[in-house]
C-alpha positions, 0 to 999 in steps of 0.5 A: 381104196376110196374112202367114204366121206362127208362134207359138213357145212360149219361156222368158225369162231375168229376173233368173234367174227363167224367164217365159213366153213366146209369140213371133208370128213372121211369114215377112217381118218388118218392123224393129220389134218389139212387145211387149204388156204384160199388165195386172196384175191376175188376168190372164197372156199370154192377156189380156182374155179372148183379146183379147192373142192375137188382137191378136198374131195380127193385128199378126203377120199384118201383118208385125210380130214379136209377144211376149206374156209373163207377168210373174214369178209370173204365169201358168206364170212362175216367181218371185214378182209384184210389182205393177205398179209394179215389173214393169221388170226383167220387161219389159226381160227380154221386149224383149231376147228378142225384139231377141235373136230377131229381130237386124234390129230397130231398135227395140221398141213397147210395147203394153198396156192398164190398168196394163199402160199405167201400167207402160210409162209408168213403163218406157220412158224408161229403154230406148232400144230403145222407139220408141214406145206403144200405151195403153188406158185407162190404170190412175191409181187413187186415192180421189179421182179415183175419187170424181169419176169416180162422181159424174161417170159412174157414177151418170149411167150407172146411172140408164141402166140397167134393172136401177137402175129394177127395184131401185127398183120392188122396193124393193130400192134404199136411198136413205140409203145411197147418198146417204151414198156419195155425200157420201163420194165429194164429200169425196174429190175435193174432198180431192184438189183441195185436194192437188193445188193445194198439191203441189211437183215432186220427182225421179223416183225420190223422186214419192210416187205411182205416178201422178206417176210416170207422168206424168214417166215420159212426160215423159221418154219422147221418142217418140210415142204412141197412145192408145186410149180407150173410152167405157164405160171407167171406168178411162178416164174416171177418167184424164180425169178426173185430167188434167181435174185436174192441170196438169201432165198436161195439160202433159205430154200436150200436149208429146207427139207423141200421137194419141188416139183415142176409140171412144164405144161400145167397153167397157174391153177393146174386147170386141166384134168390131167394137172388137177390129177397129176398135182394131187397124186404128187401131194399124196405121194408126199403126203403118205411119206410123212 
């Protein structure tokens, strides 16, 4: 049964600085509320071109209090953008709007993709109103896990693809350059292996990366977690590739009440349709089990 819904325009108190807002409000609303978190690149509450409405639409449908917000300086918010390593103030300010608009709740999902994930990993382990994640493609830039994942993925899709085969009959193709590419991208990963085998644990708040940050902010974060991942994703690829990598992660995410699910034919924003469709049914199904 589809559930009647309202979407609702609101401002939202941070640090005195006004975000905007949109709350999904359902006519029978279940106990826990989600809150999607909007990537941080040249993105606002809209999201992966309408992708974040019309998963609010739907999540909303099926009975759960929805808000999407645009962090400070993005989007119509006020202030000023800081990146997404430091978006914490912004997404606590969104889970206490919709806890204070919708009081019955017994706790908040977080749910977001690309750097949008990387934040809440980093975020909620500090908040014990979050019960539990929903990731895409998860943001773990660096030179070298870059590195790998091109040599690993890129290339093996770009020989693949028509256009390479059209550049290469018309001459338009350099070989010398692309081969010094990819030296280049080799010396990169093999820098960070040599990096990662030779690197010591330090506190939280002293990890000189925002992707060991990650890692020990979920660590620390107890409860369970989805994880979508799309085949044609290279970001996705490059965060297997870092887990491929690092003991650590693979510890961690082994320790983890996880579900992760692959959708091989799907495009890093779960684009199509039939993704967008197929993406939702599986975070209800996770979702209903909570």
């Amino acid at each position: 049964m589809t559930i009647k819904t309202q979407e609702i325009p609101l401002l939202i108190d941070c640090e005195g600085v006004a975000q905007i807002g949109i709350f999904h409000r359902p006519e029978q609303a279940r106990n826990i509320g989600i809150v999607v978190v909007v990537a941080g690149g040249p993105q606002y509450r809209v999201g992966c071109a309408r992708q974040i409405i019309l998963w609010s639409r739907r999540l909303a449908s099926d009975g759960y209090p929805v808000l999407r917000f645009d962090y400070r300086g993005f989007g119509d918010s006020a202030g000023e953008f800081v990146g997404f390593e430091g978006v914490n103030a912004d997404i606590a300010s969104a889970v206490d709007k919709l806890m204070a608009l919708m009081p019955d709740l017994t706790s908040v999902v977080l749910w977001g993709e690309c750097n949008a994930a990387s934040a809440m990993m980093m975020y909620a382990w500090r908040d014990k109103r979050v019960s539990g994640l929903v990731m895409q493609n998860p943001w773990v830039r660096n030179e070298a896990t870059q590195a790998r994942m091109y040599i690993k993925h890129y290339y093996l899709m770009r020989i693949m693809q028509k256009s390479f085969w059209l550049k290469l009959l018309n001459l338009q193709f350099n070989p010398l350059v692309s081969m010094t590419s990819l030296v280049d991208l080799w010396r990169n990963a093999k820098l960070f292996e040599a990096v990662q085998e030779s690197r010591v644990r330090q506190e939280f708040e002293s990890l000189p990366s925002y992707q060991e940050k990650m890692c020990e902010g979920l660590a620390k974060f107890p409860g369970p977690v989805l994880l979508l991942m799309s085949g044609y994703s290279l970001i996705g690829k490059e965060f297997d590739e870092l887990v491929s990598l690092s003991a650590r992660w693979r510890a961690v995410l082994a320790a983890k009440a996880l579900t992760r699910i692959d959708m091989p034919d799907a495009d890093h924003t779960f684009s199509r349709s039939q993704d967008r469709e197929k993406l939702v049914n599986h975070a209800l199904t996770w979702l209903n089990q909570r």
